[in-house]
N, C-alpha and C positions, 0 to 999 in steps of 0.2 A: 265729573259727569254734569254738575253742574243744577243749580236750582231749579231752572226753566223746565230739563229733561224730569227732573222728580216728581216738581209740579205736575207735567203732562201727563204721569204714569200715576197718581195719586187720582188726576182729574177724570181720568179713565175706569174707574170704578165699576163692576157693574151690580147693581144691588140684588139683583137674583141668587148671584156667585154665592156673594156677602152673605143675605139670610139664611144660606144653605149651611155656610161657613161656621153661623152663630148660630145652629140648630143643633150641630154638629160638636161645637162646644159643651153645649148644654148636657147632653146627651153624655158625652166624655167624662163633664163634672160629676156627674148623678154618679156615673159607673166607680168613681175613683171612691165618695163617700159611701157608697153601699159595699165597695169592696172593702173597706179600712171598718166598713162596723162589722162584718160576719168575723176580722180578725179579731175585733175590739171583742165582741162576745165570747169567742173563741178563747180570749185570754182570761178573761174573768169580771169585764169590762161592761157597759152600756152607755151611749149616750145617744140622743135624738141624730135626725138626719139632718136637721140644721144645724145643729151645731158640727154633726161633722164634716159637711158642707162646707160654713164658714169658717171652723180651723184651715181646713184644705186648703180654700182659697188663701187664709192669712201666708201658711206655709208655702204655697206658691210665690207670692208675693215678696217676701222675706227672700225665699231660694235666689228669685229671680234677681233681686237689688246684692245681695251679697257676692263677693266671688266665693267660687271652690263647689262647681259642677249642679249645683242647684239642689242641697243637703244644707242650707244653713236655715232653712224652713222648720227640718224636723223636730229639734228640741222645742220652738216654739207650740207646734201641733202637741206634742206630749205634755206642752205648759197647761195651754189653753183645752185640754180636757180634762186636765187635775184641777185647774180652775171650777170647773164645771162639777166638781164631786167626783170623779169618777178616779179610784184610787193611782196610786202614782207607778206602781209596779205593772200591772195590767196596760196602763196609758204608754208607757216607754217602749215594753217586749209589740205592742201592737206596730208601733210606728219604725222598730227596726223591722220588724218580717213585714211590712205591708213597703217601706220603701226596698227592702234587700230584693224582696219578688218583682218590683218594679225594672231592679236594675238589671237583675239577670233578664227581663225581658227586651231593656233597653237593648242589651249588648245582644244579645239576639239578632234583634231589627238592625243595629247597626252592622255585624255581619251580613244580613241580606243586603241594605244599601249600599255595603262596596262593592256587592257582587253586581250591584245593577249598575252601580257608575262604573267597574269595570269595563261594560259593554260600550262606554262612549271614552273613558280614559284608563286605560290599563296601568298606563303609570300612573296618574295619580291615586287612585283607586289602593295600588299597591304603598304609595306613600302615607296611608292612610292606616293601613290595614295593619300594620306590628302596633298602633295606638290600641286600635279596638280589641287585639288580641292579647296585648299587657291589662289593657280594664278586664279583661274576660278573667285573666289568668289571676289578678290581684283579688276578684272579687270572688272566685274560687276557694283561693288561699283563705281570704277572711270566714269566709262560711264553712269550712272544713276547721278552722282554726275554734269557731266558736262553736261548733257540734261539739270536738274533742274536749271543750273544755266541760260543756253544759253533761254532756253523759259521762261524764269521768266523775261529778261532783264538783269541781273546783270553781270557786269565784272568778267573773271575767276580770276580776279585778284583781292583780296581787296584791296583798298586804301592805306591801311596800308604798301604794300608792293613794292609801285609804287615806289618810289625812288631808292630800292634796283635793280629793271628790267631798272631803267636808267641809273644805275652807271656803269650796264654791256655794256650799248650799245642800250638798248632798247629803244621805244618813245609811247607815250600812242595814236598815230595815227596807229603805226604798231599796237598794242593790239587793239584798236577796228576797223582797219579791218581783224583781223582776227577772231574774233568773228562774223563779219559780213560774211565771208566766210563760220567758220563754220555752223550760223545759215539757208546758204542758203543750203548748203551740208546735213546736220542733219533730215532738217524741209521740205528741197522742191525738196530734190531728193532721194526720196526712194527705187525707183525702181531701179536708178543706183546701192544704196548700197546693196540692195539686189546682184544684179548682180554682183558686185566686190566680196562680199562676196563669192562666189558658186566658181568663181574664184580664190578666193585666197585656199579655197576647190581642186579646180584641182589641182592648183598649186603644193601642200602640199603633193596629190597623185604621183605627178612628181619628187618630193623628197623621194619618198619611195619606187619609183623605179629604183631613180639613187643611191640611196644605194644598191638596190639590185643588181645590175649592176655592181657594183662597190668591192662588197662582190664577187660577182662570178667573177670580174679582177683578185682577188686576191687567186681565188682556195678557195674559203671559199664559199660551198651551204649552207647559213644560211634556214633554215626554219621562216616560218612567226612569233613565238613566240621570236626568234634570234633576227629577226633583228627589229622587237618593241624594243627587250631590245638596241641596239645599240642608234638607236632613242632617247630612253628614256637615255638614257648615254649625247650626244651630247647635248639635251637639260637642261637637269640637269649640266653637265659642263661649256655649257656659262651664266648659269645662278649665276654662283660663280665670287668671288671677283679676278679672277686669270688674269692678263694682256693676249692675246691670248690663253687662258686654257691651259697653258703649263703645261705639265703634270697633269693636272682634265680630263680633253681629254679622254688620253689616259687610263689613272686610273678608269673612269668612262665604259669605253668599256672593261677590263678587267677586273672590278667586275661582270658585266652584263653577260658577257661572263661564268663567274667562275658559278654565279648562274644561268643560262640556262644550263650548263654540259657539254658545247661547247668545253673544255677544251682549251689547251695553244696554239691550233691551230686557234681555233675562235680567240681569245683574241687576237694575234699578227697580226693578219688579218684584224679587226675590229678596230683594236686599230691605224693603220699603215693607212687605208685606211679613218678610221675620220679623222686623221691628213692630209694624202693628199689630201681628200674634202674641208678641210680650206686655205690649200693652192690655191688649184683651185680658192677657190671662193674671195680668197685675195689678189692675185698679180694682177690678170687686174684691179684693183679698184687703189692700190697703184702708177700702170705704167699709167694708165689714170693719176691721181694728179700730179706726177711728169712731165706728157707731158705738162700741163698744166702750171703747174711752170716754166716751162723753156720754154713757147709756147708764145703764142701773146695775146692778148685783148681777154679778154673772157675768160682765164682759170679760175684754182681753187685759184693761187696766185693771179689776177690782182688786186682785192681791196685794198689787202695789199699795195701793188706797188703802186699805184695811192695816196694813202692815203700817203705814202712815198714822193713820187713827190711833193704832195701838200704843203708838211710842206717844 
């Protein structure tokens, strides 16, 4: 496509789109920390809205840079509010039912998005769609698996592989309170999950519109079959083995693009403006960690440090 082309769809900006885009963000952020503390209390937990804020962000961050679908975030978010006091059982069961509700929503939206890109590629749409409906069916399997195990009594853990979770660090006190978290989460507050659930529903909605926000920044009127396939591009790329989807990203919005008819003007558009969505959504989480590192008691390095001190 070439420099000159990228340049000119970069140079094309329009700041209106933009601030609506970064409003929209905002808005998204607030929703994601206010939903992760009604679970956090729910489980037996509290921590402030900034701190669940800036774990958010860190775990974004982290998701975003590592491969393997944007879950390499989570363990750190359960770090950094056992960091913060807030116990280790309660912090873990939170951030499995606050990211599990998240996904079954993803796979949701990704179902409507091949419906909508059906409308402009049937085939591809269809090439698309035994992915989204093996995620749907996997993360079924895991949640049905981990109900049967929590109401039966049994540790998610067998026996057999306790020694391996304490070589890492772990202790079989953390493991069964967090089974106890989740069984109170799973078993005695329904209603909550209901409610997060429809939430992470808005949520989702609020990302399909800061794309579209974000497409019209950049002089690109995708129509609604458009920017499904973008959607469907982004979540199909962090779902690949690629450190920050360098280049699957981009490659992944300029097939979508090729096969909606969008031509090299969507493509560079879509492709430019996924990439600057990951940046948005990745440096306040990295500049949070780094505040932290070099901050006081309570950041994301202190344990380290202290555990340093101690020896």
């Amino acid at each position: 496509m070439g420099p000159a082309t990228i340049a000119g769809t970069v140079a094309r900006i329009d700041p209106r789109w933009f601030a609506l885009c970064l409003a929209i963000e905002a808005v998204t952020f607030t929703g994601y920390a206010v939903r992760w503390g009604r679970v956090l209390e729910a489980a037996g937990g509290r921590a402030s809205f900034a701190r669940l804020l800036g774990a958010r962000l860190a775990g974004i961050s982290a998701g975003a840079l590592a491969p393997g679908a944007k879950v390499g975030g989570e363990p750190l978010r359960a770090l950094l509010l056992a960091e913060a006091g807030v116990p280790a059982g309660p912090a873990i069961a939170s951030v499995v039912v606050d990211r599990g509700i998240e996904l079954i929503a993803n796979v949701a939206f990704a179902g409507g998005y091949c419906a909508l890109f059906a409308l402009r590629d049937a085939s591809g749409a269809g090439r698309v769609l035994p992915v989204v409906v093996a995620s749907g069916v996997a993360l079924a399997a895991a949640a049905l698996g981990l109900r049967t195990r929590l109401r039966s009594g049994a540790s998610l853990v067998p026996d057999r592989f306790l020694p391996a979770i304490e070589r890492i660090g772990g202790t079989r006190d953390v493991l069964g309170s967090t089974e106890s978290s989740l069984r109170a989460l799973l078993f005695g507050r329904r209603r909550l999950l209901v409610a997060v659930l429809l939430s992470a529903l808005v949520l989702n909605g609020l990302v399909f519109a800061e794309f579209a926000a974000l497409l019209a920044a950049f002089g690109a009127g995708a129509t609604l079959p458009e920017l499904a396939g973008v959607l469907l591009g982004v979540g199909l790329a962090h779902a690949l083995p690629v450190p920050g989807s360098i280049g699957a990203l981009e490659g992944a919005q300029a097939a979508f693009a090729r096969a909606a008819g969008g031509g090299v003007a969507l493509a560079v558009a879509a492709a430019t403006a996924a990439r600057l969505r990951d940046l948005l959504w990745t440096v306040p989480g990295m500049l949070w960690l780094a505040a932290g590192a070099s901050g006081g008691r309570g950041g994301p390095a202190s344990l380290a440090r202290e555990r340093v001190d101690a020896a």
